[in-house]
NUTI-197977 format. One line per field, with one value per residue (C-alpha): residue in one letter; x, y, z; residue number from 0. Coordinates in nm, 3 decimals. Example, Ala and Ser with C-alpha at 12.3 -4.5 7.8 and 13.67 -1.06 7.14 Angstrom:
2
aa [A|S]
x [1.230|1.367]
y [-0.450|-0.106]
z [0.780|0.714]
i [0|1]
% end
This chain:
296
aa [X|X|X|X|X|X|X|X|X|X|X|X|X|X|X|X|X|X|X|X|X|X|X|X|X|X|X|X|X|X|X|X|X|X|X|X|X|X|X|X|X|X|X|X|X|X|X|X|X|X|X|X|X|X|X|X|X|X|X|X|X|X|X|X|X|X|X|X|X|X|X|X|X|X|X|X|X|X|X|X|X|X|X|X|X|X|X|X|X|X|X|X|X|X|X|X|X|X|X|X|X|X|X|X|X|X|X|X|X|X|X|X|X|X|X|X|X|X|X|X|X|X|X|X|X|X|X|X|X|X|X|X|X|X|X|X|X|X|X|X|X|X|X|X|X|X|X|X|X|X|X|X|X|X|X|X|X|X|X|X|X|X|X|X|X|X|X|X|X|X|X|X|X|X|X|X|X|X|X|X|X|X|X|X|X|X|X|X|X|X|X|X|X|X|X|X|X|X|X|X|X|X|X|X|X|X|X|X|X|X|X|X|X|X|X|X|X|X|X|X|X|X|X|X|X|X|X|X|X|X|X|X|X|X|X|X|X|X|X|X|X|X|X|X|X|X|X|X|X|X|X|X|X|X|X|X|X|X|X|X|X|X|X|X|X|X|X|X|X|X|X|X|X|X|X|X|X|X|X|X|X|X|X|X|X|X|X|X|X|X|X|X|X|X|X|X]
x [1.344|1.398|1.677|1.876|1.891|2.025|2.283|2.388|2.397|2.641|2.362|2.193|1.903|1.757|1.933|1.676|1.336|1.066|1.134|1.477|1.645|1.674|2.027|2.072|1.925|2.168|2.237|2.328|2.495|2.148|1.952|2.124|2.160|1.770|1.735|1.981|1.738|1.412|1.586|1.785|1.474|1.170|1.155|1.229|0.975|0.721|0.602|0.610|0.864|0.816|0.999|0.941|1.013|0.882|0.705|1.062|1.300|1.320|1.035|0.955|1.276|1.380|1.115|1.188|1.583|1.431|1.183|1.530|1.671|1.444|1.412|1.777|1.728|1.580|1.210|1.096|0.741|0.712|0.355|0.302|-0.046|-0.084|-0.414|-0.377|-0.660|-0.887|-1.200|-1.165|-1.359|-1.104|-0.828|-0.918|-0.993|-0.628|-0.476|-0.640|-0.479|-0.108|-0.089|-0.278|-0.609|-0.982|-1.147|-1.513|-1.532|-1.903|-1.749|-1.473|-1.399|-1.323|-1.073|-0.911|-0.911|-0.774|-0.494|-0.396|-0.352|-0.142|0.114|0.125|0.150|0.463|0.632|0.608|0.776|1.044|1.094|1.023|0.714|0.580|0.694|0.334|0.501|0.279|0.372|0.207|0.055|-0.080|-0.352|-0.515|-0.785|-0.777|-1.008|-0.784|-0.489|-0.675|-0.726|-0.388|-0.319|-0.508|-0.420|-0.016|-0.068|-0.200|-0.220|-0.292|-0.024|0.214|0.326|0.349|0.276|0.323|0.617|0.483|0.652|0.476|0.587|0.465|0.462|0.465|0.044|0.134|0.258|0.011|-0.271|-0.091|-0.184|-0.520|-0.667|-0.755|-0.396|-0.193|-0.208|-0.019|0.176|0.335|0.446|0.675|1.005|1.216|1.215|1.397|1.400|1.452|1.586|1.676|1.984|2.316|2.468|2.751|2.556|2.325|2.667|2.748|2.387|2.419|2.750|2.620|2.309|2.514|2.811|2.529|2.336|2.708|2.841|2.993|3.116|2.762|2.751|2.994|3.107|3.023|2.688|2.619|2.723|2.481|2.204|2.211|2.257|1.950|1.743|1.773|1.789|1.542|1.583|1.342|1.384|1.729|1.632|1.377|1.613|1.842|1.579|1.477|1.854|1.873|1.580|1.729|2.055|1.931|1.704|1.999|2.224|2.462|2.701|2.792|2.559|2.688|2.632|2.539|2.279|2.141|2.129|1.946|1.690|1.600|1.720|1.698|1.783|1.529|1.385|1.524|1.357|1.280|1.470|1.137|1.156|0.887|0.999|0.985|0.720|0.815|0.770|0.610|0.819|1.058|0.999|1.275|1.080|1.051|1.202|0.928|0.954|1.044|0.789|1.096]
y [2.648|3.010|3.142|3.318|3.038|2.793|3.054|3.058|2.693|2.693|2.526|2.576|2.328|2.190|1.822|1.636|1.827|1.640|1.843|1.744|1.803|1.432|1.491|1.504|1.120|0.879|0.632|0.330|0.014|-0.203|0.081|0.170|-0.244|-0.221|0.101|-0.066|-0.384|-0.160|0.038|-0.203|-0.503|-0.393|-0.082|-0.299|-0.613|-0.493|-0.627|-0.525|-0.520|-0.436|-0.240|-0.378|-0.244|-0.124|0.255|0.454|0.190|0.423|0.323|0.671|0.837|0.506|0.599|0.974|0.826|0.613|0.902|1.110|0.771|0.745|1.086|1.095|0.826|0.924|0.865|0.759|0.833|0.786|0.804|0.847|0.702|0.966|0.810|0.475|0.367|0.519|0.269|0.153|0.509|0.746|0.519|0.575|0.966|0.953|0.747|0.932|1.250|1.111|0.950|1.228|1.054|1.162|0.855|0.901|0.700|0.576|0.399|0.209|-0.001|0.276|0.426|0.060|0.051|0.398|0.361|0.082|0.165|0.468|0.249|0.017|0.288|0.448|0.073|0.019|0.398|0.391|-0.007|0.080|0.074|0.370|0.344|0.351|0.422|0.342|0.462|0.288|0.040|-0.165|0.055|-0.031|-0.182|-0.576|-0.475|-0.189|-0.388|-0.665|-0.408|-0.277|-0.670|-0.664|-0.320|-0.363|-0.660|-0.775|-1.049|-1.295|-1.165|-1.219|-0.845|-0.597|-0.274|-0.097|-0.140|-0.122|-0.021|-0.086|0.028|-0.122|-0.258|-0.623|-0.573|-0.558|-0.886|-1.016|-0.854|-1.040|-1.391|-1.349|-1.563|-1.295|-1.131|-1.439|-1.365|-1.100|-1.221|-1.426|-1.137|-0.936|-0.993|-0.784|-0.694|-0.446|-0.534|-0.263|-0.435|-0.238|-0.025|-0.120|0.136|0.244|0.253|0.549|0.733|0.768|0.850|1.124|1.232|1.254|1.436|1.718|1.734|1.778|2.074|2.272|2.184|1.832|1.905|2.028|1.703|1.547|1.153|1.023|1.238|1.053|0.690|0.807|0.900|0.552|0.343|0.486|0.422|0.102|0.029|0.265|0.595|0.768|0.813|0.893|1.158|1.269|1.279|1.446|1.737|1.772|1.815|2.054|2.274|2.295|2.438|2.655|2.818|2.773|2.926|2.626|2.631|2.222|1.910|1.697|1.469|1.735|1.861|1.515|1.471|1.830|1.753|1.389|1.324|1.622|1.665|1.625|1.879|1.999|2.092|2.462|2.646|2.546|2.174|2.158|2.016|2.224|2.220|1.912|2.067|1.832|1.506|1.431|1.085|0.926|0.788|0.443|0.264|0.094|-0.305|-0.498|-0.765|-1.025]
z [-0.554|-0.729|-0.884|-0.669|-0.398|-0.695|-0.795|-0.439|-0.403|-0.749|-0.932|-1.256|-1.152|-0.867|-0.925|-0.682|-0.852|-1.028|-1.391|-1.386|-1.794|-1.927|-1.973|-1.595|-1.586|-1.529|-1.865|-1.722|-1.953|-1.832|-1.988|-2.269|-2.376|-2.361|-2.585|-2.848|-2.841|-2.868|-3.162|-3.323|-3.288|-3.166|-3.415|-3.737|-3.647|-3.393|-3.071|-2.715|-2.433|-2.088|-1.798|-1.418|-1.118|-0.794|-0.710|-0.713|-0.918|-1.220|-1.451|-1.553|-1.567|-1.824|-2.036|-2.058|-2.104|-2.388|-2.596|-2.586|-2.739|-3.015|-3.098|-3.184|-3.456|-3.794|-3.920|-3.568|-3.481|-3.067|-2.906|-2.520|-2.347|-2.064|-1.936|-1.907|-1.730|-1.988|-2.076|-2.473|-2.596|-2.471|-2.514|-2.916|-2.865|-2.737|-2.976|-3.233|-3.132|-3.057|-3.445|-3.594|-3.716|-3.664|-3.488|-3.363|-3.050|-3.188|-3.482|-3.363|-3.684|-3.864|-3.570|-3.534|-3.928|-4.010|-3.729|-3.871|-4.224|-4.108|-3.927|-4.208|-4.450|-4.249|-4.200|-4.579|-4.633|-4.349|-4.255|-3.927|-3.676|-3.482|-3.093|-2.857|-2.494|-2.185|-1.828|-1.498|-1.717|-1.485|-1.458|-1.806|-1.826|-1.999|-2.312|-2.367|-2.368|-2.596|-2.830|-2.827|-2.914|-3.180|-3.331|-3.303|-3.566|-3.974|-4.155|-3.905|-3.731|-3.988|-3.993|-3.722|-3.778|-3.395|-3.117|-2.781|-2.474|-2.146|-1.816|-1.455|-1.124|-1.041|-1.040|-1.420|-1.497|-1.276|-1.515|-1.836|-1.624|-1.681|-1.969|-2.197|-2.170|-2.250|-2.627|-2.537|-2.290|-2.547|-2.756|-2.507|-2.658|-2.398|-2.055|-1.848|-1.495|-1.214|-0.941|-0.550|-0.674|-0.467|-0.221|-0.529|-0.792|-0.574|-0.512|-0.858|-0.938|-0.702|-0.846|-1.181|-1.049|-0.899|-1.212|-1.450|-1.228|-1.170|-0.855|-0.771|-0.464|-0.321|-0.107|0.059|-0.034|0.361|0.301|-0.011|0.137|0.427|0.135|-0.077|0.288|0.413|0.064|0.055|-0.293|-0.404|-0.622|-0.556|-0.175|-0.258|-0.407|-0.187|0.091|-0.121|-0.207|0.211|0.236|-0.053|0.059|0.402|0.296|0.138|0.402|0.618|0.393|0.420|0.128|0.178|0.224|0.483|0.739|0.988|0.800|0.792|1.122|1.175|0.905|0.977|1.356|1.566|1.908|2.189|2.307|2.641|2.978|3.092|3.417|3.573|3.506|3.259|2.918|2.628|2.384|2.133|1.778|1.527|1.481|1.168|1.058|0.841|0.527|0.446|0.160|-0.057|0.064|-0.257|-0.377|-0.513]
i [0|1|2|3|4|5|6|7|8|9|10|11|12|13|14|15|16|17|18|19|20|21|22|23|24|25|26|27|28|29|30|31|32|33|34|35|36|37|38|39|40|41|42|43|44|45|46|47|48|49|50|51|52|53|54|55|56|57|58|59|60|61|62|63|64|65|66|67|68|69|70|71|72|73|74|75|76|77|78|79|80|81|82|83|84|85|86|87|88|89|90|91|92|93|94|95|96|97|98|99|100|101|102|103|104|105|106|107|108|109|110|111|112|113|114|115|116|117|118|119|120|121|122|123|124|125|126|127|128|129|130|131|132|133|134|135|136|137|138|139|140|141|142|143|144|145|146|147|148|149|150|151|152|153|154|155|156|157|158|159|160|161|162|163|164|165|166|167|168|169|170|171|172|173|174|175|176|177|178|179|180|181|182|183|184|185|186|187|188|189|190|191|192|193|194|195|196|197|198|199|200|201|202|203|204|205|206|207|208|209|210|211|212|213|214|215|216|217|218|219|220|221|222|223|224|225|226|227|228|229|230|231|232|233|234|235|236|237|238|239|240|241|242|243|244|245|246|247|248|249|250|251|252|253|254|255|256|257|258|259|260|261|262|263|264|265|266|267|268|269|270|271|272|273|274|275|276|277|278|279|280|281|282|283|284|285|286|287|288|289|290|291|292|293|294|295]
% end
């Protein structure tokens, strides 16, 4: 959405987009006890943790919450994994790049080696591990994650040298069943759940969506209660309902969200019949979207 239709709307962002400023994310007291944990633990001693939750329960948005986290601290070196289902080669050419250390992918011991004496070297100069964050990670493959195993540790596991963040759907902690994972499996020391988000907890997500673009009074409260009934727990449909709504007021030149403009966008009326009898051409139909069915 341009400019000039945000201005008109009395915003300074588009509150429901997908580059939305971190500071318009919602910190909740279930995130923010996790953060604490990861900076206060998991930073100091190593390990990994995990966040769980369904497509659209927040996974992503937590982890952008949790780089701006980190970042604030001092001395904290944070890594993100961007391709996680990368075989073991490209997984190396890409940690090589995030920690700043020339691996050739046909000489793996010295990558693994060499990665590993940078972490240690930064732990023994700043008491504190280098943060690897891993979005969708149920899509990497077991060796890599093996290998991550192995890398995040020294001294027969007596020291750990890398904190791990991973980030998935339940297919994830189905992957850490599998024989080979359980080594690692038994070093997640935290977990963040993301369970369906109740009906108030969406209204004041919404609320602090629209305070932090300019205009809290874009959508009114029965529109909102209308908004988090209809999500059914999860975020993003919220918001993607929110953004239809959005991008029809402003082609409408609506100044308010409301429950009219719900009604328009997502049940409109039936078309009626012609002097003649005839009914009306039927324009394409507007199907309200599904919430994604929790696997609890």
């Amino acid at each position: 959405m341009n400019r000039k239709l945000l201005t008109q709307l009395g915003l300074k962002y588009n509150p429901f987009g997908l580059d939305l400023p971190v500071e318009g994310l919602l910190l909740t007291r279930l995130l923010e006890d996790f953060f604490w944990r990861v900076a206060q633990v998991l930073l100091r001693e190593g390990g990994f943790a995990l966040v769980l939750g369904d497509p659209g329960s927040g996974k992503s948005a937590a982890l952008r919450l949790l780089i701006d986290y980190l970042q604030k601290l001092e001395d904290v070196v944070v890594g993100v994994l961007t391709r996680p289902q990368s075989g073991i080669a490209d997984f190396y050419r890409e940690m090589g790049e995030l920690f700043g250390v020339d691996i050739k992918p046909h000489n793996r011991w010295a990558g693994f080696k060499n990665l590993r004496h940078l972490w240690q070297e930064q732990v023994d100069a700043r008491l504190i591990c280098p943060v690897l964050l891993v979005d969708e990670a149920q899509q990497v493959q077991p060796e890599v994650l093996s290998e991550l195993r192995a890398l995040s540790s020294t001294r027969l596991d007596s020291r750990v040298i890398l904190s791990v963040v991973l980030a998935g759907d339940t297919r994830l902690v189905d992957r850490l069943r599998r024989p080979e994972l359980v080594p690692l499996a038994s070093r997640i020391r935290f977990r963040l759940p993301l369970e369906p988000i109740g009906s108030e907890e969406l209204m004041e997500y919404v609320r602090h969506l629209l305070v932090q673009a300019g205009n809290a009074r874009l959508m009114t409260p029965e529109l909102m209660q209308t908004l988090a009934d209809h999500a059914h727990g999860n975020l993003r449909l919220l918001v993607n309902m929110a953004n239809e709504l959005l991008t029809a007021a402003a082609r409408q030149g609506v100044g308010q969200l409301d429950e009219k403009l719900f009604l328009s966008v997502f049940n409109p009326v039936p078309p009626s019949r012609t002097a003649s009898g005839a009914r009306a051409p039927t324009p394409p139909p507007v199907t309200m979207p599904r919430a994604v069915a929790s696997r609890r």
